[in-house]
Rosetta silent file (secondary structure, phi, psi, omega in degrees, C-alpha in Angstrom):
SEQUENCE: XXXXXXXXXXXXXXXXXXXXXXXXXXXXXXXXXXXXXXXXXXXXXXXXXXXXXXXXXXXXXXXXXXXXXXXXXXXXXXXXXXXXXXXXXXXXXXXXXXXXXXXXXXXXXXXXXXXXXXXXXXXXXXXXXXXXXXXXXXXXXXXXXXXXXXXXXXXXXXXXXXXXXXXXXXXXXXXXXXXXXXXXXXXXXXXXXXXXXXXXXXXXXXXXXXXXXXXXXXXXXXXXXXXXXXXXXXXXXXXXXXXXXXXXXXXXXXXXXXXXXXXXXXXXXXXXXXXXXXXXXXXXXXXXXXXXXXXXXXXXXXX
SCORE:     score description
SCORE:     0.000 S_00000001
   1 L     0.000  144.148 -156.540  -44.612    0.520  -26.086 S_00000001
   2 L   -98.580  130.500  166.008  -41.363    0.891  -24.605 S_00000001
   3 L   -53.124  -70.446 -177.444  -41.379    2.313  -20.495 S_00000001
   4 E  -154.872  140.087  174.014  -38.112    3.186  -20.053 S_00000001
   5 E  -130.236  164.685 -168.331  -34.746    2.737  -22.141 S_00000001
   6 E  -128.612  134.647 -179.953  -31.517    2.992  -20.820 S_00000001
   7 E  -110.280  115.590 -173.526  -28.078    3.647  -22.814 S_00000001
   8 E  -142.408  121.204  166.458  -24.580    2.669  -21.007 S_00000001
   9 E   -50.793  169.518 -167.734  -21.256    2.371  -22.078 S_00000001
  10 L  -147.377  123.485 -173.444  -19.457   -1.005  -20.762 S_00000001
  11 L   -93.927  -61.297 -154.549  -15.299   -1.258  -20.020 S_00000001
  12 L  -151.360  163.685 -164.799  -16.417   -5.220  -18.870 S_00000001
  13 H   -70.923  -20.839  166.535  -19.058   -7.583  -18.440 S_00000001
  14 H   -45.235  -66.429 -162.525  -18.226   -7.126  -14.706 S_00000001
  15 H   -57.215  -46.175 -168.207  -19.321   -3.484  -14.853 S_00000001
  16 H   -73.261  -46.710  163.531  -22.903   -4.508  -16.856 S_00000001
  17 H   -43.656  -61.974  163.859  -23.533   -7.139  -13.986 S_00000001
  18 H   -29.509  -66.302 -165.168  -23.033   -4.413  -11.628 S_00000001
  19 H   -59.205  -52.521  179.084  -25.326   -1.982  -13.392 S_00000001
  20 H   -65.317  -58.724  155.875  -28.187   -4.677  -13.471 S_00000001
  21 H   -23.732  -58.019 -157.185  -27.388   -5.758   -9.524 S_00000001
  22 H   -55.449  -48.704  179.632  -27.344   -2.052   -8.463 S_00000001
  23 L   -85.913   32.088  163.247  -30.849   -1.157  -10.253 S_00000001
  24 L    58.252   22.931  158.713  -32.381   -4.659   -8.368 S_00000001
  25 L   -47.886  -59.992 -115.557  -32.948   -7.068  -11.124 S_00000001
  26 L  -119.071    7.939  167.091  -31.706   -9.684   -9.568 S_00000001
  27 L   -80.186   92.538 -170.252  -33.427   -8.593   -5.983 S_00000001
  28 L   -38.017  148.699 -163.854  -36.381  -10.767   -5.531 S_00000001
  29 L    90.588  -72.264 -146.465  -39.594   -8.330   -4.543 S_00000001
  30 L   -91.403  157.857 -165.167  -38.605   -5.265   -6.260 S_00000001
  31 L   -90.486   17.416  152.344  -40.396   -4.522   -9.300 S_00000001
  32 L   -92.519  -59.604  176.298  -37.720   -4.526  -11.440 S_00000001
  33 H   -51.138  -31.275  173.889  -37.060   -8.011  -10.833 S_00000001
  34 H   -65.193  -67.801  171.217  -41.089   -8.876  -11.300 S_00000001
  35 H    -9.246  -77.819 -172.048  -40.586   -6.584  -14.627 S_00000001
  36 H   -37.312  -57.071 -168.303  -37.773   -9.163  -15.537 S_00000001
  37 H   -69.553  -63.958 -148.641  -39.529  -12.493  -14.828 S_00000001
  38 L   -89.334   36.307  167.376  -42.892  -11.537  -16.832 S_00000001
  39 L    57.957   19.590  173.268  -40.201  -10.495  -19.626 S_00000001
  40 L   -77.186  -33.520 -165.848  -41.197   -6.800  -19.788 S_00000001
  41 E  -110.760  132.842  179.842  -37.367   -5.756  -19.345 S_00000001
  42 E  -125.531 -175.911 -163.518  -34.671   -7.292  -21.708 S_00000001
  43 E  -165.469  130.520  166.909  -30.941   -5.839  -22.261 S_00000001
  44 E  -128.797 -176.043 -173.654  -28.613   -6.668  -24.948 S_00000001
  45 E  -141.475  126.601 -177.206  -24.781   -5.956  -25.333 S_00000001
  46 E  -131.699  111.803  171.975  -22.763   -4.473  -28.513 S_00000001
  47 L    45.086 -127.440  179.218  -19.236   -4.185  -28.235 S_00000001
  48 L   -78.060   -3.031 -145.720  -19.095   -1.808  -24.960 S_00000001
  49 E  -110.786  139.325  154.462  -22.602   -0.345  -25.419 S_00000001
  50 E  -107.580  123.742 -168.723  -25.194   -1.676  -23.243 S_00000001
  51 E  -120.761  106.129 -179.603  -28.858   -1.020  -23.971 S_00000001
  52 E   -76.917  124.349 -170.172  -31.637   -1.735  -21.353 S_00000001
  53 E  -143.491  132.328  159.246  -35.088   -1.228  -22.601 S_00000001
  54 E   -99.787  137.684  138.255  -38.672   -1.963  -19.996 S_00000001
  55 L   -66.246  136.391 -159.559  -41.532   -2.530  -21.630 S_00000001
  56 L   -73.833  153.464  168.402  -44.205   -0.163  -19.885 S_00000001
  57 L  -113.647  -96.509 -153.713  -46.320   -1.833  -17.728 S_00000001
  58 L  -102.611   24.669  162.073  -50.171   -2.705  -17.043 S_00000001
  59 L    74.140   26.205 -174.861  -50.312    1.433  -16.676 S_00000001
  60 L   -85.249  115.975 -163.377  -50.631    0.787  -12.787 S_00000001
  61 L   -97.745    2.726  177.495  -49.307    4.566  -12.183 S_00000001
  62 L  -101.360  -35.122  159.928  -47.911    3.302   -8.695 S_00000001
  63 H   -74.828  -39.740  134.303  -45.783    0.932  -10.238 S_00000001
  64 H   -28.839  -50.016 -163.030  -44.474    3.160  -12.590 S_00000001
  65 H   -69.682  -40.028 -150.451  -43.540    5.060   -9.803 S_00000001
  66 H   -72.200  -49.807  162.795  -42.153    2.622   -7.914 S_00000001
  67 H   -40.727  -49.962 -152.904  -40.052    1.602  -10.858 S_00000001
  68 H   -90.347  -36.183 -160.758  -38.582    5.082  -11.996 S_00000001
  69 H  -102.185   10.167 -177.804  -37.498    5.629   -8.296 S_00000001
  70 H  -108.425  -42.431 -174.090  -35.931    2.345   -7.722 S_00000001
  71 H   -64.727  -24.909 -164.679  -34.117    2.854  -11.211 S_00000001
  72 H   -90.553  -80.905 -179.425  -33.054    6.382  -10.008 S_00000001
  73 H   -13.755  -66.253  157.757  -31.746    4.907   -6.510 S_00000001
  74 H   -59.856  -32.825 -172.981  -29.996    2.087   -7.909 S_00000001
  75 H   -96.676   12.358  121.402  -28.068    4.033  -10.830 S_00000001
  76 H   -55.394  -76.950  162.618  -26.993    6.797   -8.274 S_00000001
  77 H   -30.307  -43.071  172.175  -25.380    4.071   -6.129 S_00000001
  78 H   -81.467  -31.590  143.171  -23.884    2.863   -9.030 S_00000001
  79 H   -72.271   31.119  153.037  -22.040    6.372  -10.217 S_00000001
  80 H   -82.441  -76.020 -159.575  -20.993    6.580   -6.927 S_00000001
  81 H   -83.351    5.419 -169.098  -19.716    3.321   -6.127 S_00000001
  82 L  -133.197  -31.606  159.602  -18.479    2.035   -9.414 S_00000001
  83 L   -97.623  -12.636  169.152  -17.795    5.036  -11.700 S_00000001
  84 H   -38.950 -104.882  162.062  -16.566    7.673   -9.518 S_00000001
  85 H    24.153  -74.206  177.354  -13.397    6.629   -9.058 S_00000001
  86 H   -63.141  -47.440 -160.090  -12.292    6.357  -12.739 S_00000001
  87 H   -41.946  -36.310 -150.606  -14.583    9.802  -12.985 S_00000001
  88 H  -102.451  -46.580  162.288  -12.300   11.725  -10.304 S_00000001
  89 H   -72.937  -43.511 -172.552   -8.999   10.665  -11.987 S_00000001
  90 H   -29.791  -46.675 -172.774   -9.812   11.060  -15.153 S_00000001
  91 H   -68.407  -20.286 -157.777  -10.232   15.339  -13.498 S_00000001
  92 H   -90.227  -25.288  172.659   -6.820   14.486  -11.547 S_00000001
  93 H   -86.761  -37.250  176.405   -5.115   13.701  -14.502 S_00000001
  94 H   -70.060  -38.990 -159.351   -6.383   16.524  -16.959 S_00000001
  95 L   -63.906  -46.647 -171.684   -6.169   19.122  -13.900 S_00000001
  96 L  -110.161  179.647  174.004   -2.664   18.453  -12.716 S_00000001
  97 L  -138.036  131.401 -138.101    0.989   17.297  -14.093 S_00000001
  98 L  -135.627  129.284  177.671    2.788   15.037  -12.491 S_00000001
  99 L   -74.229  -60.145 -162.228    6.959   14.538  -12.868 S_00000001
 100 L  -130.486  171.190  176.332    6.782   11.138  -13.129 S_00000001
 101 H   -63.382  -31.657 -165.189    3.821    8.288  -13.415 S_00000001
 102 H   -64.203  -24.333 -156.468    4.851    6.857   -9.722 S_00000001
 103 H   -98.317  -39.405  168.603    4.081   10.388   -8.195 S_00000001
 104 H   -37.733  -64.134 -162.240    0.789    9.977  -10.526 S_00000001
 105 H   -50.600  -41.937 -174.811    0.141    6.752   -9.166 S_00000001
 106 H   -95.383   10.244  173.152    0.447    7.963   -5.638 S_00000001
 107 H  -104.037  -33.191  175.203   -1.710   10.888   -6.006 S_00000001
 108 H   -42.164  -49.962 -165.264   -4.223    8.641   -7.553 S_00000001
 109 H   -60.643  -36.330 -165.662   -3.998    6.739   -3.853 S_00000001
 110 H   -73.736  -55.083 -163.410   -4.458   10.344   -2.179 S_00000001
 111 H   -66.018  -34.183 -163.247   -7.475   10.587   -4.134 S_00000001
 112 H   -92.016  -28.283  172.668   -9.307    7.063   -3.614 S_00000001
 113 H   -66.786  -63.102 -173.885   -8.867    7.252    0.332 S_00000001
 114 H   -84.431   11.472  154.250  -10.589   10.496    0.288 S_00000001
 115 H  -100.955  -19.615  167.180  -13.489    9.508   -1.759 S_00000001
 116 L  -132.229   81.653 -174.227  -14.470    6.214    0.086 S_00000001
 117 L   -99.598  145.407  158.933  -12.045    6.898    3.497 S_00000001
 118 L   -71.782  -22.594 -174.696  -13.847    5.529    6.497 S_00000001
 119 L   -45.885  163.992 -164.738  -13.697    8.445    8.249 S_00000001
 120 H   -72.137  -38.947 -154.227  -17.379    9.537    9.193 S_00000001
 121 H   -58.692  -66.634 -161.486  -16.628   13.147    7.431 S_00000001
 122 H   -62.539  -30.727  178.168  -15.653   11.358    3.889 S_00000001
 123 H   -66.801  -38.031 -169.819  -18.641    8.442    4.379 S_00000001
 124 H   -70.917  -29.434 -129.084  -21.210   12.134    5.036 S_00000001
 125 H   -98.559  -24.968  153.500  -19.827   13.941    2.287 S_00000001
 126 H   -50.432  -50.923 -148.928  -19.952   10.426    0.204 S_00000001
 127 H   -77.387  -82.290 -155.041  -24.170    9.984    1.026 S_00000001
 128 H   -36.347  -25.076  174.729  -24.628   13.728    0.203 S_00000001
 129 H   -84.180  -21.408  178.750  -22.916   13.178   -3.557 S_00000001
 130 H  -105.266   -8.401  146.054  -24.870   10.393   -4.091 S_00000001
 131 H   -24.730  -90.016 -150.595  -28.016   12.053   -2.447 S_00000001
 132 H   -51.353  -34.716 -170.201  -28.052   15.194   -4.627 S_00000001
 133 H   -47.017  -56.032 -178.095  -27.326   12.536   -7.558 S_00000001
 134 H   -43.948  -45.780 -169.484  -30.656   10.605   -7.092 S_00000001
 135 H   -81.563  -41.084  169.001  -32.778   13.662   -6.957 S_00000001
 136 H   -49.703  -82.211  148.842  -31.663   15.000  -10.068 S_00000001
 137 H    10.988  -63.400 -171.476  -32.077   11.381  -11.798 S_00000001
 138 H   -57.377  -58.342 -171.220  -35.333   11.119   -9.905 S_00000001
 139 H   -59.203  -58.100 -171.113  -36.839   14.328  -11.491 S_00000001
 140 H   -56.231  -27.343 -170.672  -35.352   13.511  -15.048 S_00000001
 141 H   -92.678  -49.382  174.670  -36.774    9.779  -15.456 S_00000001
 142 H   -50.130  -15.676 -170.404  -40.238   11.560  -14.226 S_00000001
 143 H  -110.545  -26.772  170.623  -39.966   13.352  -17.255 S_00000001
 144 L  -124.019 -168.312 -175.661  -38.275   11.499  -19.659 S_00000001
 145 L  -130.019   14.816  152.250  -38.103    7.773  -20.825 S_00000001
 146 E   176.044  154.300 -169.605  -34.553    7.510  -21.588 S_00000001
 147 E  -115.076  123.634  150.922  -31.256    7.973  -20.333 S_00000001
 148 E   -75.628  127.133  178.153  -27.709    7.719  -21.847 S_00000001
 149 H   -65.881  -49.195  172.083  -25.925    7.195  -18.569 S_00000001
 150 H   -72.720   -2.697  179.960  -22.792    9.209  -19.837 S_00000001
 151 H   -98.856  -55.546  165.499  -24.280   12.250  -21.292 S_00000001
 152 H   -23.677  -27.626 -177.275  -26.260   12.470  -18.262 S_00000001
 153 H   -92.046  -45.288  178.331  -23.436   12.325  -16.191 S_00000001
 154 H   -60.662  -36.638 -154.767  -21.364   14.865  -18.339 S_00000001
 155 H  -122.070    2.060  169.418  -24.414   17.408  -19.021 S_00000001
 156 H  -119.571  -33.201  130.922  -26.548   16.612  -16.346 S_00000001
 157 L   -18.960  -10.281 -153.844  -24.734   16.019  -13.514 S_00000001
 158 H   -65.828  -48.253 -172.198  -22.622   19.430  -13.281 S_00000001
 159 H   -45.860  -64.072  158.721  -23.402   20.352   -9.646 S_00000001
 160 H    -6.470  -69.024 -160.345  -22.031   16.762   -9.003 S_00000001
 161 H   -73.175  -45.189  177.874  -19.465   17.031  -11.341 S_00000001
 162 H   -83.273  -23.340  169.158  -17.701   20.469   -9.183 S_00000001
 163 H   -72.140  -27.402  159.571  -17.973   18.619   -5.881 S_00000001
 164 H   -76.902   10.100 -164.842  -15.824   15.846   -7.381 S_00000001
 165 H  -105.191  -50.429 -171.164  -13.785   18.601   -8.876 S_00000001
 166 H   -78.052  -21.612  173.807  -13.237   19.964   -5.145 S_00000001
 167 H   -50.206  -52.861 -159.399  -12.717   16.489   -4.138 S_00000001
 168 H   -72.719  -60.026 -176.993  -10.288   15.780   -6.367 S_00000001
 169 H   -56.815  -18.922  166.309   -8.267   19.344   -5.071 S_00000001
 170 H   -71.125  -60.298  178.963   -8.653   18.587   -1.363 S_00000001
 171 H   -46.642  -52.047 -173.516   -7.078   14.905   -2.268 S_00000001
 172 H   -88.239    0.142  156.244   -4.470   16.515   -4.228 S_00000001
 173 H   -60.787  -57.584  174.265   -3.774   19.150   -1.286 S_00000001
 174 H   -80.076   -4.275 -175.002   -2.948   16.273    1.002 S_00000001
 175 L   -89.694  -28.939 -165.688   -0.858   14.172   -1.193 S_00000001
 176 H   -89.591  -13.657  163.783    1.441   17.456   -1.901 S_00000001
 177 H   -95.307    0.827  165.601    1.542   17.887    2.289 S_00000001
 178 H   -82.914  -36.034  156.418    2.291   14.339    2.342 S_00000001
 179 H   -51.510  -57.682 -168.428    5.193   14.976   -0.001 S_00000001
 180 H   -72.960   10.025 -162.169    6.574   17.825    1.871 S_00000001
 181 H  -125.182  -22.732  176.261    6.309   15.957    5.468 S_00000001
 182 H   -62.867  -57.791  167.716    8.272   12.968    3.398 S_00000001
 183 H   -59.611  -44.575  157.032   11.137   15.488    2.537 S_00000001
 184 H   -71.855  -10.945  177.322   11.227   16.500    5.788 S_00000001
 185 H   -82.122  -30.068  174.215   11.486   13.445    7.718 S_00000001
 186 H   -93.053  -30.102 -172.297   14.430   12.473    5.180 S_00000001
 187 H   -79.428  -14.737  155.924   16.110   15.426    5.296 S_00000001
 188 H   -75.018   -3.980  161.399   15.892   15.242    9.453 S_00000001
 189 H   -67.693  -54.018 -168.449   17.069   11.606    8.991 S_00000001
 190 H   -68.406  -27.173 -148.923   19.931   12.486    6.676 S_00000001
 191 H   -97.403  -49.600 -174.377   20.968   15.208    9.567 S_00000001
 192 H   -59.371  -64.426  174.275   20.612   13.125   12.479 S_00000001
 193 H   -40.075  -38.427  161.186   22.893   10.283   10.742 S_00000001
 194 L  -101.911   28.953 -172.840   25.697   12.292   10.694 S_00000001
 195 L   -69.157  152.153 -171.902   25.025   14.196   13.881 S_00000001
 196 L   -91.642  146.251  152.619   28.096   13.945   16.484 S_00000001
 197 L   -86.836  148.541 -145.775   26.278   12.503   19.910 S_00000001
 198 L  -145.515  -25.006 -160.698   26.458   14.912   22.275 S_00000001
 199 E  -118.578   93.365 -176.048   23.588   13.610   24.987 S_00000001
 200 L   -45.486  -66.892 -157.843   24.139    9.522   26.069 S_00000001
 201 L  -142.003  114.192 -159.768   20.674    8.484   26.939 S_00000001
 202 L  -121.760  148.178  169.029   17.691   10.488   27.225 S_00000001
 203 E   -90.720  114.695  173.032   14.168    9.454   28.827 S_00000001
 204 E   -93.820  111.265  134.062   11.213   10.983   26.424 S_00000001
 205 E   -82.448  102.685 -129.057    8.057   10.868   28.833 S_00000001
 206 E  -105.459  133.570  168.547    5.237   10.913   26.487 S_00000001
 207 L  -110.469  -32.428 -163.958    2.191   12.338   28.559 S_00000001
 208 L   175.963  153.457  163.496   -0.617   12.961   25.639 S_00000001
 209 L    55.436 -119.196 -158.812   -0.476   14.838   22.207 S_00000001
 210 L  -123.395  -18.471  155.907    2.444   16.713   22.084 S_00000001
 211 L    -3.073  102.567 -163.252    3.066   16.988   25.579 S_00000001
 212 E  -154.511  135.783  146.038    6.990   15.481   26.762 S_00000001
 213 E  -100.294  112.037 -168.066    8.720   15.635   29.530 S_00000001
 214 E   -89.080  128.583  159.523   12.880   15.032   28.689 S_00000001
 215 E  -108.633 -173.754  176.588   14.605   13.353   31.299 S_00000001
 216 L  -116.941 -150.612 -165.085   18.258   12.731   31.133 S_00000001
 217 L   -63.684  -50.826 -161.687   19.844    8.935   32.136 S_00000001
 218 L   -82.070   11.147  167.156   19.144    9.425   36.016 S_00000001
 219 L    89.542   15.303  160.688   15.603   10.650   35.354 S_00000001
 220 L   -72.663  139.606 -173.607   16.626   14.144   36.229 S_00000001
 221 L   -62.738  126.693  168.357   14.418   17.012   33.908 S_00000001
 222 L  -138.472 -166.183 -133.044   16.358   18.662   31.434 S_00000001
 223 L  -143.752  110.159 -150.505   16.231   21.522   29.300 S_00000001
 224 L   -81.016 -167.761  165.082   17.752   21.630   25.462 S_00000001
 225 L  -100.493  158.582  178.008   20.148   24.806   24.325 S_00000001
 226 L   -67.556  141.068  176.059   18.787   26.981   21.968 S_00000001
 227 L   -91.280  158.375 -151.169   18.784   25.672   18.445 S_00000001
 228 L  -142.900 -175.004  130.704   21.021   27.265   16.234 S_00000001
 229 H    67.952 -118.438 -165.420   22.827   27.219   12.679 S_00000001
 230 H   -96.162   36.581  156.758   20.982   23.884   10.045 S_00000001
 231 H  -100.576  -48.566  178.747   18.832   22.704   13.280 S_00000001
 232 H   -39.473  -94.873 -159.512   17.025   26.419   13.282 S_00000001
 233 H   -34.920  -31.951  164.406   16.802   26.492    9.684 S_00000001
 234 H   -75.188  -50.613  166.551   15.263   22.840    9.333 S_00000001
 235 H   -46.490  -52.789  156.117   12.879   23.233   12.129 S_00000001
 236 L   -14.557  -42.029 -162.156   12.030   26.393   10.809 S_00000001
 237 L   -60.283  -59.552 -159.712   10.724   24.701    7.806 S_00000001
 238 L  -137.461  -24.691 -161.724    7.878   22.073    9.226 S_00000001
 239 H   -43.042  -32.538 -177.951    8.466   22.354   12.625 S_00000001
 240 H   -64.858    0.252  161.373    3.966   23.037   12.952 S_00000001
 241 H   -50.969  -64.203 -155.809    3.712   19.553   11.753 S_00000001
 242 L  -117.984   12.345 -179.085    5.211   17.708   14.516 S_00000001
 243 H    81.592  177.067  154.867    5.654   20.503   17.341 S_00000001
 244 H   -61.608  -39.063 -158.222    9.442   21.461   19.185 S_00000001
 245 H   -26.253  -78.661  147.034    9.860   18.096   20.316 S_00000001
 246 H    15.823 -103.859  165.757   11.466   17.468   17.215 S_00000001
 247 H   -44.619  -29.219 -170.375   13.608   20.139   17.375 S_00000001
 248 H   -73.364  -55.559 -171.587   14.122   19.789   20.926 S_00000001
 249 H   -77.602  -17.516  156.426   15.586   16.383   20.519 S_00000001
 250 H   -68.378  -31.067  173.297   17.789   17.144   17.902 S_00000001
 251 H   -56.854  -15.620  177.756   19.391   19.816   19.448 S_00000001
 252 H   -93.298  -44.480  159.180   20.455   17.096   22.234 S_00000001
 253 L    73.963   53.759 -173.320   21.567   15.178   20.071 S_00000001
 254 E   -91.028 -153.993  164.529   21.286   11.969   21.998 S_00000001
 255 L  -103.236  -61.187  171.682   22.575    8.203   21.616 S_00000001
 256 L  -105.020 -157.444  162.683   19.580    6.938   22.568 S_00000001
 257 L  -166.936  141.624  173.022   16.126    7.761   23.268 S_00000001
 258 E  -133.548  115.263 -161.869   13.996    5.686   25.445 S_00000001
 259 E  -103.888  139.582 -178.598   10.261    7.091   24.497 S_00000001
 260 E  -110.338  119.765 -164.361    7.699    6.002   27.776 S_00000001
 261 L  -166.280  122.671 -174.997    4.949    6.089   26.390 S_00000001
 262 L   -93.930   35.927 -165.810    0.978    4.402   26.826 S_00000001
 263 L  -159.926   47.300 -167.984    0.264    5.449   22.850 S_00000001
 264 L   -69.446  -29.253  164.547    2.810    4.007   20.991 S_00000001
 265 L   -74.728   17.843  159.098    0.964    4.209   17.710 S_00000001
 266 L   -79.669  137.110  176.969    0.815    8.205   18.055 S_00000001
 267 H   -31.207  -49.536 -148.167    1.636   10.208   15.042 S_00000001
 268 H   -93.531   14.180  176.221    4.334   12.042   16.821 S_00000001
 269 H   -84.560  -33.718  165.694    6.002    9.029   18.567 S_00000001
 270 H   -49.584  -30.274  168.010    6.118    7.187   14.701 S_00000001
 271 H   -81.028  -45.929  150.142    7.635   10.282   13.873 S_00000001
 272 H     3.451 -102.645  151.785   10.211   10.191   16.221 S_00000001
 273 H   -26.438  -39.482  176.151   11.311    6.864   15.839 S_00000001
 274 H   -80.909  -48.387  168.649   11.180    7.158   11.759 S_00000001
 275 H   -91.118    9.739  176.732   13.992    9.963   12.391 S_00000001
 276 L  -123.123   15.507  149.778   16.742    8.762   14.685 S_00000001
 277 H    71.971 -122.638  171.967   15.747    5.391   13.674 S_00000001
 278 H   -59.737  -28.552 -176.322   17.823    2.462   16.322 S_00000001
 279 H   -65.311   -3.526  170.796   18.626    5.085   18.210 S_00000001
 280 L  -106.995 -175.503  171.346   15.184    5.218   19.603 S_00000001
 281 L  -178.739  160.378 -167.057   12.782    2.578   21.602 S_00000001
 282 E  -124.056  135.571  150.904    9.390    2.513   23.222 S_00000001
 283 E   -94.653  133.509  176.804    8.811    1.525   26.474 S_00000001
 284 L  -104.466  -41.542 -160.414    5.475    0.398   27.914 S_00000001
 285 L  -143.208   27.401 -167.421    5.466   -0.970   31.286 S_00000001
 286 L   -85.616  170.291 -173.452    9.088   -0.360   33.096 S_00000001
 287 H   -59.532  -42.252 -177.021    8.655    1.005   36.845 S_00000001
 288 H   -47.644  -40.388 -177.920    9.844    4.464   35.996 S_00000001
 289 H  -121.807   -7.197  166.274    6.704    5.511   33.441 S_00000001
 290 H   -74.066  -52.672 -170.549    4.150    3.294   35.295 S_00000001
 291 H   -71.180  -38.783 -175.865    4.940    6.147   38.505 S_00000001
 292 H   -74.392  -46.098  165.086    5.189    8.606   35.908 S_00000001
 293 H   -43.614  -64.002 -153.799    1.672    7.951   33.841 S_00000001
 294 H   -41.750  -63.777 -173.853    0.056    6.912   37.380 S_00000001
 295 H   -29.207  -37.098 -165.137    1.430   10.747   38.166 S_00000001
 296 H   -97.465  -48.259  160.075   -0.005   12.537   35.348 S_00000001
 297 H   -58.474  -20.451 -165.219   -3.616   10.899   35.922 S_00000001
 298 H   -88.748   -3.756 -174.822   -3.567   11.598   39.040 S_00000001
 299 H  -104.406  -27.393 -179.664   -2.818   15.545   38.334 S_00000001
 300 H   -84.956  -40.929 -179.652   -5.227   15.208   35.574 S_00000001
 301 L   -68.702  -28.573  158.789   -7.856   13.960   37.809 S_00000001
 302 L    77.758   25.686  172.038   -6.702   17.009   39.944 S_00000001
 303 L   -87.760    0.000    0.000   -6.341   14.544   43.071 S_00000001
């Protein structure tokens, strides 16, 4: 009498290794793998279809258990970490339209960062999808003795199915503010290249954040003109991305930039530098921003 059978489609023999790995065959100890060696569980493969079948065993009702909740553990982990992915474009592609495949391609990329991103937030909100997954799974294998892994995921799965729905629209939120922050950095690029210089050399003293102090070549503080005419109107645009700074320094229009700066790998110094391009440079250690950092801890420290 058959225990439990399992039904799975298969793209590649990669993916049916996986599927067996995830649900601890091949983990010595676990009572799937005992299952295996005294030949209660066998598996064959037809064309894509995989079919898993345990024989039940010596009616040991703790072993059953022990079984059904190791099978529900592994084959959560495994639509998580191995079918998600396709699952979430597959919604990114029916949901949205795309001008061209490359713009596909790169929203796909939007999407796969924010489903296994390192950040801690995407890593909670990972555990909690594969969480809710288990407990469903877990309750259904108490009750039944076999699962097709895809209708289960389409028809059983829905609560699942809309947080990978919302996934997929948060992912495709940031790839369309990643476009628009793209357009704006070339169209301040395109502006700046033909900008007349109007400012030789200016000292950017990066304190924190967004925080700048402009000096001009002799390190005296200066102070832009109001922006006017297609500097308003671009800043206008974007400017809460990246602050005035921006704005500030275009309006100056300078030959150079010398950015001082103990964060060089800050968003808004990369942006910088990505629009006036040679015309910028980072300093680290010259005498000038060593007195000026030392200055600013020591005001932060309130000494």
């Amino acid at each position: 009498m058959d225990f439990f059978s399992l039904r799975a489609d298969m793209k590649s023999l990669q993916s049916e290794q996986q599927l067996l790995d995830y649900i601890g065959i091949g983990e010595p100890g676990s009572a799937l793998h005992k299952a295996a060696a005294r030949g209660d569980l066998r598996y064959t493969t037809e064309g894509n279809v995989m079919n898993l079948t345990i024989s039940r065993p010596s009616g040991d009702m703790k072993l059953d258990h022990k079984i059904k909740e190791g099978l529900a553990r592994g084959i959560s982990r495994y639509i998580v970490e191995v079918l998600e992915e396709s699952l979430a474009l597959k919604i990114a592609w029916a949901q949205y339209s795309f001008a061209t495949r490359d713009e596909g391609l790169a929203a796909e990329e939007s999407c796969r960062k924010l489903l296994a991103g390192p950040e801690e937030g995407d890593q909670a909100a990972r555990r909690r999808r594969m969480d809710g997954i288990y407990h469903v799974l877990k309750g259904y294998l108490q009750e039944n003795s076999y699962l097709d892994l895809d209708g289960f995921i389409a028809f059983r799965l829905q609560d699942y199915r809309d947080k990978l729905r919302e996934t997929v629209d948060v992912a495709m939120e940031e790839y369309l503010l990643d476009q628009q922050y793209e357009e704006f950095i070339h169209l301040l690029q395109y502006f700046v290249h033909f900008q007349e210089p109007l400012t030789p050399l200016i000292h950017l003293m990066h304190k924190q954040d967004h925080e700048f102090s402009i000096l001009n070549e002799e390190f005296t503080k200066i102070s832009a003109p109001p922006c006017g005419g297609v500097v308003a109107n671009i800043a206008d645009q974007e400017m809460e991305m990246e602050d005035m700074i921006v704005s500030t320094l275009i309006s100056l229009a300078p030959n150079r930039i010398m950015i001082h700066t103990l964060h060089p790998e800050a968003q808004i110094i990369s942006t910088i530098r990505r629009i006036f391009g040679d015309r910028a440079e980072v300093c680290l250690h010259c005498p000038p921003c060593q007195m000026f950092h030392q200055e600013s801890r020591r005001l932060d420290q309130g000494t």
